[in-house]
N, C-alpha and C positions, 0 to 999 in steps of 0.2 A: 379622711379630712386632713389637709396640710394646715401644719402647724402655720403660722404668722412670718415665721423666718422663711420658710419655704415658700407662701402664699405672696409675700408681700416683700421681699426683696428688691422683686423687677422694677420697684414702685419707688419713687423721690418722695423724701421725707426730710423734714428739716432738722438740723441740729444745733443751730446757732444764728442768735440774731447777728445781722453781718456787724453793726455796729461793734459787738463782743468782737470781731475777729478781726487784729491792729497790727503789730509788728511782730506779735511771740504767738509759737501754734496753739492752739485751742484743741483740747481733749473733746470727746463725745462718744456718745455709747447708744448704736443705733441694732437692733435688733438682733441683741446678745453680742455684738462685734464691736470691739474698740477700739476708737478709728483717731488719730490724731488729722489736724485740719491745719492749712494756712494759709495765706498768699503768694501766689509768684509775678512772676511780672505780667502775665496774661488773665490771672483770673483770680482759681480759689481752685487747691487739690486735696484731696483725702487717701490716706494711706491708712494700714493697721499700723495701732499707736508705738508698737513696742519693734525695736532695729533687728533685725536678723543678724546682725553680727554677732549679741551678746546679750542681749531683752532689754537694751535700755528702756529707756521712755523717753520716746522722742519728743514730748512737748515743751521738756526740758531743751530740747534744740533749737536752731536758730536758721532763720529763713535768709538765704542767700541765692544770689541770681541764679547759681547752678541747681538749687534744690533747697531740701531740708538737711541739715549739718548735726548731725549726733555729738552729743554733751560729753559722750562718753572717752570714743574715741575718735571724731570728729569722720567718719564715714557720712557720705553728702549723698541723699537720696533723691531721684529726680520726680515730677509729678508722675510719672507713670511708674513709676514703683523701681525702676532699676539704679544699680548703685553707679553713682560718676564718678567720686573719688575715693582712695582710697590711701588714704597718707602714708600709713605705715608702708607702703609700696607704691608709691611715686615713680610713673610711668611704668611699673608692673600692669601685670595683665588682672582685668577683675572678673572673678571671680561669675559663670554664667549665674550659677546658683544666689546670686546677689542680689536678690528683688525680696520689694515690700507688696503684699498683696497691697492695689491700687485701685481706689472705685472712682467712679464720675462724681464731680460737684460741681455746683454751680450758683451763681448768684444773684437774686432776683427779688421781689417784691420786699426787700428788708431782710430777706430770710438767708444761710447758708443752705442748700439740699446740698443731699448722698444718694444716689441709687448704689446698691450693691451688687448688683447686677450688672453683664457687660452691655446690654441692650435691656433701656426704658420700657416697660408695657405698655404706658401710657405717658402722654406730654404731663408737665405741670398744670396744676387748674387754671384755668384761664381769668383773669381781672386785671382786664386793663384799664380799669380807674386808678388799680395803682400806679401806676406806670404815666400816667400824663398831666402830672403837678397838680393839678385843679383842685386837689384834695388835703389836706392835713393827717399826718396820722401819731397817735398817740399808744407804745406799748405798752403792755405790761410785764412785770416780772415773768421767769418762764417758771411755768406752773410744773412741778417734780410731785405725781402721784402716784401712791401705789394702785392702780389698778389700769386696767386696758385702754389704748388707743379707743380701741372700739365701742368700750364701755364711755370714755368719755366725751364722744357726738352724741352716744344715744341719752343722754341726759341733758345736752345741749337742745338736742331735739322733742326731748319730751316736753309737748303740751301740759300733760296732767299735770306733773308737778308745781306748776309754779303759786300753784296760788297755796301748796301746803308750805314746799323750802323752802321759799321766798319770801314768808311775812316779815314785816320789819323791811325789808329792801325795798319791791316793789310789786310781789305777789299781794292780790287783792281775795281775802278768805270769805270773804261773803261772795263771791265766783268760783264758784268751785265745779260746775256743768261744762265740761266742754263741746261746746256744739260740735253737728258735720263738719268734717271738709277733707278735701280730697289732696290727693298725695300722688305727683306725675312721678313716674318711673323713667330713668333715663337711662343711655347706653353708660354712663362715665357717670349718674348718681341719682339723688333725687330730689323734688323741686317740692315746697307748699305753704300756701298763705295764707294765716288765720289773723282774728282779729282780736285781740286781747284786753280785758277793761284794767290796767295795771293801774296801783296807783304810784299817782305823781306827788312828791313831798311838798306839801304846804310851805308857802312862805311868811315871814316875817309870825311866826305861834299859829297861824291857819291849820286846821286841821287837811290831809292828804285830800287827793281829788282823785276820782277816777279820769283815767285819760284813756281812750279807747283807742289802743296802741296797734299797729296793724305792721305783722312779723311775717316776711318771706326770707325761708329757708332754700338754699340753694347748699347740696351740697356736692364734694369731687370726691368719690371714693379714690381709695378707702376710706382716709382720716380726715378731711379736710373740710370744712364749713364755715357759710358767708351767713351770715344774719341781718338782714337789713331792719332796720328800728324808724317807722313815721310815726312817731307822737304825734298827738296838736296841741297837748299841753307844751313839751319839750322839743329840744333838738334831733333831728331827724340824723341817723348817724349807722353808720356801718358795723359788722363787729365781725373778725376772724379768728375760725380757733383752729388750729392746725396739731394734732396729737402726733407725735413724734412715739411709734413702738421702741421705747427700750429693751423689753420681752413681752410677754401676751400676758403678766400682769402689774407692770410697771411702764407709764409713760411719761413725759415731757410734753406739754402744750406750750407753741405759741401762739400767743392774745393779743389782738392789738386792734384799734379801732381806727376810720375813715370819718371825717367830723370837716363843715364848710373851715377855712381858715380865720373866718373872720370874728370865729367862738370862741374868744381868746380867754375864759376859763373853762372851756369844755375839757382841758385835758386833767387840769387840778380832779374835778367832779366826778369825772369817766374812771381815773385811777381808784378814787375814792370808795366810790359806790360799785365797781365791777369787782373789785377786790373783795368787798364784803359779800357779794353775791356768787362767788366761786366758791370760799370757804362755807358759807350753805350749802353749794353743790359737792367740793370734796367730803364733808364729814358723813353726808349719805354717802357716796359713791364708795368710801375706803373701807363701808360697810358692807356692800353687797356683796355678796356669795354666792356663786364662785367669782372667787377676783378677776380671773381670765373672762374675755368675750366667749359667752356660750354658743356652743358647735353646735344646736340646732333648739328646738320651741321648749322642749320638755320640761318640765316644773314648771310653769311658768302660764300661768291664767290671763287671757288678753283681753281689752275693749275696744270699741273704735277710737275711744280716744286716743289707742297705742298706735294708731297707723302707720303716723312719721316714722318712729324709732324703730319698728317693726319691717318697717320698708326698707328703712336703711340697713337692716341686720339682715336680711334678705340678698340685699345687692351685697354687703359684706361675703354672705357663703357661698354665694356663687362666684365671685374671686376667689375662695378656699378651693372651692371644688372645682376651677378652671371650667366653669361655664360662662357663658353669657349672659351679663347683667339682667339683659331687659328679655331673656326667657324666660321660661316656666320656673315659679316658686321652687327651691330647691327642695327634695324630700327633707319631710319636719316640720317644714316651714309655713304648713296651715295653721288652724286651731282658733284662727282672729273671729269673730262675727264682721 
């Protein structure tokens, strides 16, 4: 089984919302490797954070047309990793040995990616709602947990949960049955629509109401999942969680939501109430053991209500194991009813 740094390299992942990344470079730490990030005049580049001259730390440097400029001794590094200038020897020859290892980035949906990799396995997930204004969107802080990428879709995607982790928020305890429903398997991830009685907070002292909330999951392996949210009590609203591997049991998510524009306190309420509904999911999730995403079923007792999370841990190993998504279950990987 490849470890996550091995598995999942070839694979963009984000490190920064682009908004974070202005005129000075921005640190990141993408699966186990630390990467300094910044602007140039074309785009957005990522290098490993520390200068092959002397280990500065280039975040402490400064973004100039020719590159990135070391604080140190002001050696100028170009996006692809090699050195352009070299003061101390001014029209001297530089050095071949003079490169910053160099990855891809780029910038898109609000996000910074990195593939570490010199060729993508796969394109970015695909949503182009974000991309054609019609939409609002509203972030959240970037969620820093100890535990997996991986672990943290499959709670995104757990059904079962929400009517235990989620009281007080919107989890309804008197629903606690989750009926059928069926879970598509796909070549790039998997898709499922259930219909959920959440409730919705009463207004003006009204006690809550049930709202029969109807949730299609779409997700991009590896990390990457859409939630779409149709109330009919509430605002019908998008929601992205995109887990960034720090290592296989520490990651980085970002959260950010798609809302009509004309919800002009949807963004106050979204931050409000989603913030308090992650901190119910990280205080379970910082608990489960083993931290890391597990490498195949074992310990571990299923129902059908597990299907989602289990489908997804599914299409997860067979990325590990450099198979084919939408092949045969990976060995292990039975045990479900």
């Amino acid at each position: 089984m490849r470890s996550y740094r091995e598995a999942f390299s070839s694979y963009w992942h984000p490190v920064a919302y682009a908004s974070e990344l202005k005129d000075r470079p921005l640190a990141a730490r993408l699966l186990e490797t630390d990467l300094v990030v910044w602007r140039t005049g074309s785009g957005v580049a990522a290098t490993q954070r520390h200068c092959a001259h002397r280990g500065a730390d280039l975040c402490a440097g400064e973004p100039t047309a020719e590159g990135l400029r070391c604080a140190f001794h002001g050696w100028t590094w170009g996006p692809e990793g090699a050195c352009v200038r070299l003061p101390s020897r001014p029209g001297g020859p530089i050095p071949p040995s003079a490169r910053l290892a160099a990855f891809r980035a780029t910038e898109r949906y609000g996000l910074i990616w990195v593939c570490l990799a010199p060729e993508p396995a796969a394109p970015l997930p695909h949503w182009p709602e974000l991309e054609d204004g019609a939409l609002a969107v509203v972030h959240l802080p970037r969620l820093d947990w100890d535990a997996s990428a991986g672990r943290m879709i499959e709670i995104v995607l757990d059904v079962a949960h929400l009517s235990w982790v989620h009281r007080g928020t919107f989890g309804n305890p008197d629903e606690q049955e989750v009926p059928p429903y069926e879970v598509e398997r796909r070549e790039d991830g998997v898709h499922a629509r259930i219909i959920y009685p959440a409730l919705a907070p009463g207004l003006d002292g009204a006690p809550p109401k049930v709202d029969r909330t109807t949730l299609t999951y779409d997700v991009t392996l590896p990390f990457a999942a859409r939630l779409a949210f149709k109330p009919t009590l509430f605002y019908a609203h998008t929601v992205y969680a995109i887990a960034s591997p720090v290592s296989e049991e520490k990651m980085r998510c970002f959260y950010f939501a798609t809302y009509h524009p004309r919800l002009r306190h949807f963004p106050d309420m979204f931050v409000k109430s989603e913030l308090a509904i992650l901190e119910q999911d990280r205080r379970v999730l910082e608990g489960v053991r083993p931290r890391a995403h597990p490498t195949d079923f074992a310990g571990e007792v299923h129902t059908p209500a597990d299907r989602l999370p289990i489908e997804y841990r599914r299409g997860v190993l067979a990325l590990r194991l450099g198979q084919h998504v939408d092949g045969p279950a990976p060995d292990g990987a039975g045990g479900m009813p």
